[in-house]
C-alpha positions as CSV (number, residue, x, y, z in Angstrom):
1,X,0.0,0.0,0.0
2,X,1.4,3.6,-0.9
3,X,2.2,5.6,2.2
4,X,1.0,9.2,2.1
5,X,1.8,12.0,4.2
6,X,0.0,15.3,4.9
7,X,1.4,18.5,3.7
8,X,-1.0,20.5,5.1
9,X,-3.5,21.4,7.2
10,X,-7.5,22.6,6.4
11,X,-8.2,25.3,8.5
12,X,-12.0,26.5,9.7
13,X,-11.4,29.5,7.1
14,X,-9.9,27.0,4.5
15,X,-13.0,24.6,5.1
16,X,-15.7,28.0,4.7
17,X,-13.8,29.5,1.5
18,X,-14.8,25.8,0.0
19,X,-18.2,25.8,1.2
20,X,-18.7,29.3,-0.6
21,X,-16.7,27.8,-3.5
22,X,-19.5,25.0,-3.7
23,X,-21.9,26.9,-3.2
24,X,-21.5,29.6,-5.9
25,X,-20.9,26.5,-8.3
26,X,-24.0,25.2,-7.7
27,X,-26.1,27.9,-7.8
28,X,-24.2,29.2,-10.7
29,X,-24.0,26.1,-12.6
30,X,-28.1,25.7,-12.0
31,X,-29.0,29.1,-13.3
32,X,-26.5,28.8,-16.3
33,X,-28.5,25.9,-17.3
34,X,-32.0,27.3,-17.1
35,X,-31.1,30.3,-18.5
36,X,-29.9,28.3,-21.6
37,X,-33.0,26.6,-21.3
38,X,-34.8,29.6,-21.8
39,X,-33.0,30.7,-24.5
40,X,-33.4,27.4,-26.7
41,X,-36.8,26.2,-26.4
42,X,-39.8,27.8,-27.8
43,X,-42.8,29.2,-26.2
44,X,-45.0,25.8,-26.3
45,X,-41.9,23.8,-24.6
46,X,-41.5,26.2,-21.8
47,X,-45.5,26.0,-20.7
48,X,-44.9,22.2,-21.2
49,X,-42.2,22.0,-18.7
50,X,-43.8,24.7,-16.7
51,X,-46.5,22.4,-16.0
52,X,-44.4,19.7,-15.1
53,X,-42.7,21.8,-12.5
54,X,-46.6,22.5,-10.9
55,X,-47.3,19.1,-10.5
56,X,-44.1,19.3,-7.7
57,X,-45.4,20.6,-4.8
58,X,-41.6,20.7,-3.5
59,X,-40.7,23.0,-6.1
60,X,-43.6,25.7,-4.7
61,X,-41.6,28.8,-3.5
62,X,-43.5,31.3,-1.0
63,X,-43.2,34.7,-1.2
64,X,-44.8,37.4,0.9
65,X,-42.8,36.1,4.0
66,X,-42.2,39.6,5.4
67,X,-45.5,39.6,6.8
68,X,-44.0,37.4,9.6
69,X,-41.7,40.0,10.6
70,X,-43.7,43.0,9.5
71,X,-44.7,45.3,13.0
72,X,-45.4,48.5,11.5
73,X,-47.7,50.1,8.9
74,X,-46.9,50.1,5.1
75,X,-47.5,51.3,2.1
76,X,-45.6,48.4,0.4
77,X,-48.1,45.6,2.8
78,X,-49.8,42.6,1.2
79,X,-52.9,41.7,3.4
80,X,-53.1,37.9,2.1
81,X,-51.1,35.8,4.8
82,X,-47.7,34.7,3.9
83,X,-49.4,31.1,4.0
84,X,-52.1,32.2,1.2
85,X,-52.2,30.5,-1.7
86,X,-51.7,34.1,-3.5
87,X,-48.1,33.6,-2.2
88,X,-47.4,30.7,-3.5
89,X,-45.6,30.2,-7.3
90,X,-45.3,27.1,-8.4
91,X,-43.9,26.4,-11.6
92,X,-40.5,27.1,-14.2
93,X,-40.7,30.6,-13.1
94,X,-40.7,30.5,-9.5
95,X,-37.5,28.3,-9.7
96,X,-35.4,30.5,-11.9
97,X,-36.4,33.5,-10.0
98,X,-35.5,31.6,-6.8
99,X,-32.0,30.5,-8.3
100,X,-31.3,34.6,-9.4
101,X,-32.2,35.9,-5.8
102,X,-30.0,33.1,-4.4
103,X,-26.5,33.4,-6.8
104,X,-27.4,37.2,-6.4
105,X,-27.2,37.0,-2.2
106,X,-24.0,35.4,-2.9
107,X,-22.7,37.6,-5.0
108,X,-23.7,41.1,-2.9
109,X,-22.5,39.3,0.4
110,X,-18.7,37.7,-0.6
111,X,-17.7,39.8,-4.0
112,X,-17.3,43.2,-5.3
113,X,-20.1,42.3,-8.6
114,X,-21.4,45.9,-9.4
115,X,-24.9,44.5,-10.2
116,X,-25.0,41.3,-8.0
117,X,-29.3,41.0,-9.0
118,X,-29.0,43.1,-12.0
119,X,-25.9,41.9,-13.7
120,X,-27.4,40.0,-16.3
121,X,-30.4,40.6,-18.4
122,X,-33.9,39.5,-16.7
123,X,-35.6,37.6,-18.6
124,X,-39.6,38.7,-19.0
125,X,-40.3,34.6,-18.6
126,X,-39.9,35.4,-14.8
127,X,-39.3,39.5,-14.4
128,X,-42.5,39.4,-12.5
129,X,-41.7,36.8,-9.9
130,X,-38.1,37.8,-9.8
131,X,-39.2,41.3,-8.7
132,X,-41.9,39.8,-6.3
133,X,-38.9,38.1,-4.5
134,X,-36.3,40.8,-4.5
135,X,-39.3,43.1,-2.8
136,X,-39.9,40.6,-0.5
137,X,-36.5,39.8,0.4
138,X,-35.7,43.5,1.0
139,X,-39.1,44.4,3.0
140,X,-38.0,41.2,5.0
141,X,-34.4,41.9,5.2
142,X,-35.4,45.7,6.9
143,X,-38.0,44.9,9.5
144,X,-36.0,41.8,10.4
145,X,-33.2,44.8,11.3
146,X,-35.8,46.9,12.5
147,X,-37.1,44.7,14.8
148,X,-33.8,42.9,16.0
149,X,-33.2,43.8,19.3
150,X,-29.2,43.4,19.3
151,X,-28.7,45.5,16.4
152,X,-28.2,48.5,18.9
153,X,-25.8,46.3,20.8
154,X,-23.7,45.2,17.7
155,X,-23.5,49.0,16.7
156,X,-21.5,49.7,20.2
157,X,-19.6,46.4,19.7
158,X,-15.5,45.9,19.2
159,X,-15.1,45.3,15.6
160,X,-13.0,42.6,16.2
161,X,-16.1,41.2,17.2
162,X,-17.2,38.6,13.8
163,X,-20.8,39.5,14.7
164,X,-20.1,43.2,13.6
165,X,-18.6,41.8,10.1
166,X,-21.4,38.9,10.0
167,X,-24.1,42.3,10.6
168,X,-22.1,44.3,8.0
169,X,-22.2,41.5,5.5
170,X,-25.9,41.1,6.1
171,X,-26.9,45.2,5.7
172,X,-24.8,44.9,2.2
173,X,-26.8,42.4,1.3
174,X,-30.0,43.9,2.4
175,X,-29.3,47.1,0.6
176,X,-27.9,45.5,-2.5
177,X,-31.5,43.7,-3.0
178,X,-33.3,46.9,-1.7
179,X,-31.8,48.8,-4.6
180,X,-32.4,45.9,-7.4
181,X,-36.4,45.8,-6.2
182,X,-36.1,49.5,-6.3
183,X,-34.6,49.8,-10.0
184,X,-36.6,47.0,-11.4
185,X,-40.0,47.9,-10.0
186,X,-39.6,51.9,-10.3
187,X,-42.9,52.0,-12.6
188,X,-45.0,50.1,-10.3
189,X,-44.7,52.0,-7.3
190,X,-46.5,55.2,-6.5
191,X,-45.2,58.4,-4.9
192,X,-46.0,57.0,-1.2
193,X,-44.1,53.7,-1.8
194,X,-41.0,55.5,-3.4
195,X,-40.8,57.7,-0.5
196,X,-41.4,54.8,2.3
197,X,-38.5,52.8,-0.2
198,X,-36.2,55.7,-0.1
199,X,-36.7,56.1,3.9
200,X,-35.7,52.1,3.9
201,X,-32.8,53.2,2.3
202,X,-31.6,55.9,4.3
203,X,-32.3,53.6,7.6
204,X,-30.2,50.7,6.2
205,X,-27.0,53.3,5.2
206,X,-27.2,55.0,8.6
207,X,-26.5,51.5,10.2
208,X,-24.2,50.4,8.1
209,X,-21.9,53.7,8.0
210,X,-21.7,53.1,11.9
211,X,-20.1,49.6,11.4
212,X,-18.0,50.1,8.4
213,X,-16.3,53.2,10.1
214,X,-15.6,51.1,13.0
215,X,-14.4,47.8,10.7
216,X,-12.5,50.8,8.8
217,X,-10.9,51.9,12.5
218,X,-10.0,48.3,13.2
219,X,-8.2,47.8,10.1
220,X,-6.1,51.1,10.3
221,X,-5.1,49.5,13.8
222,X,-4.4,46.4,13.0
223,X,-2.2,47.7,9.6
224,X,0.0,49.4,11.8
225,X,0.2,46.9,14.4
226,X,1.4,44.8,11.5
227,X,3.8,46.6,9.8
228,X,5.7,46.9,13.2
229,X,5.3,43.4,14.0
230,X,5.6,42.0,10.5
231,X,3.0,39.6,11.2
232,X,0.6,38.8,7.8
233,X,-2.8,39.5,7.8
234,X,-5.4,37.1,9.5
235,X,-8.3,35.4,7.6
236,X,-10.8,37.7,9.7
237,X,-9.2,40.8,8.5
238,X,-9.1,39.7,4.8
239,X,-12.7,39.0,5.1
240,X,-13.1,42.3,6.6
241,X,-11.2,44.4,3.6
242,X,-13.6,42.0,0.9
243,X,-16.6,43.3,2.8
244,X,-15.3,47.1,2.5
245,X,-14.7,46.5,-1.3
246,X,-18.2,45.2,-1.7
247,X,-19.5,48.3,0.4
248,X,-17.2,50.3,-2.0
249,X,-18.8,48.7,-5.1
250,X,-22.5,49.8,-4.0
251,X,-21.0,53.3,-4.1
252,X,-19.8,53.1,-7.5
253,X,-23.0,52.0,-8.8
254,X,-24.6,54.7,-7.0
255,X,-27.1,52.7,-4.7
């Protein structure tokens, strides 16, 4: 028998970087196919494999979920139940628009993609469910923060803390999807809804500019602690400077 020996060592950041690595292959791999689906069979196909979809009821994706989380009035409120069959999609279209909002979390949350739920044309197959889930995801996304009662203790937290990077993470990706349900739905919303949208906005960026000053703080410490120690960078502080360049990319494309 061949005699191996190890040559190294799989750390807890070495085994999460794979897990991400697995997981943007799936997901990326699953919308690459149904998006070539879409664009090689006809109208008649689709609607045939549509219906085959229905007939899984473990393929049925619920939307409307906010309204578990939901304590205040809204202009943007649906008064069905989150449970309602009104909420439910079933079918080719709820699937694909599932696997976009999914590859699109990834990409707001762990790289610096301009449009992470924009970036790539939306096909009017499933623009309206897609847009039903990225309003959804937002409205749940904000009173979930609204509501959490240790956001106020995370803001007044050491950054070296991971829960103030793992909060950071989660506002970029809460504001990335704000801004795609905002861009993609602008002609359906009236004047009340932009405004209660754009108050979401300003809400979400006032939290976040708390933490990513003090993640910005931490880093400046820990650089110069560095370069008079000459000790390399940790694996929390790199994930820290990929979350500042994904907070950097929202500013470029002026969300």
């Amino acid at each position: 028998m061949s005699q191996f020996s190890s040559i190294g060592v799989i750390t807890p950041a070495d085994a999460r970087r794979a897990l991400q690595l697995v997981g943007f292959y799936e997901y990326g791999n699953a919308l690459k196919h149904l998006t070539d689906l879409l664009n090689t069979a006809n109208d008649e196909q689709l609607e045939a494999i549509d219906n085959i979809v229905r007939r899984r009821p473990e393929y049925a994706v619920y939307t409307n979920l906010s309204a578990k989380v939901e304590t205040g009035p809204s202009s943007l409120s649906i008064p069905n139940d989150y449970r309602s069959e009104n909420n439910k999609l079933e079918g080719l279209r709820g699937v694909i628009a599932l696997a976009r909002v999914e590859l699109g979390s990834m990409l707001a949350g762990f790289t610096d993609a301009r449009l992470p739920f924009l970036g790539t044309p939306v096909h009017e197959f499933y623009a309206s469910e897609y847009q039903q889930m990225l309003l959804d995801g937002a409205k749940t996304h904000y009173w979930s923060l609204l509501n959490d009662p240790q956001l106020k203790q995370v803001m007044r937290t050491p950054p070296e803390n991971p829960i103030v990077l793992a909060y950071s993470r989660r506002l970029v990706i809460a504001r990335s999807m704000l801004a795609a349900a905002v861009r993609g739905g602008r002609r359906e919303y009236n004047n009340i809804q932009m405004r209660e949208l754009s108050s979401w906005k300003d809400s979400l960026d006032g939290v976040q500019a708390v933490l990513v000053g003090s993640i910005q703080a931490y880093l400046t410490e820990v650089s110069m602690a560095t370069s008079r120690t000459n000790k390399k960078s940790t694996a929390f502080t790199e994930a820290c400077n990929r979350m500042l360049q994904a907070e950097k990319r929202m500013k470029m494309a002026g969300r």
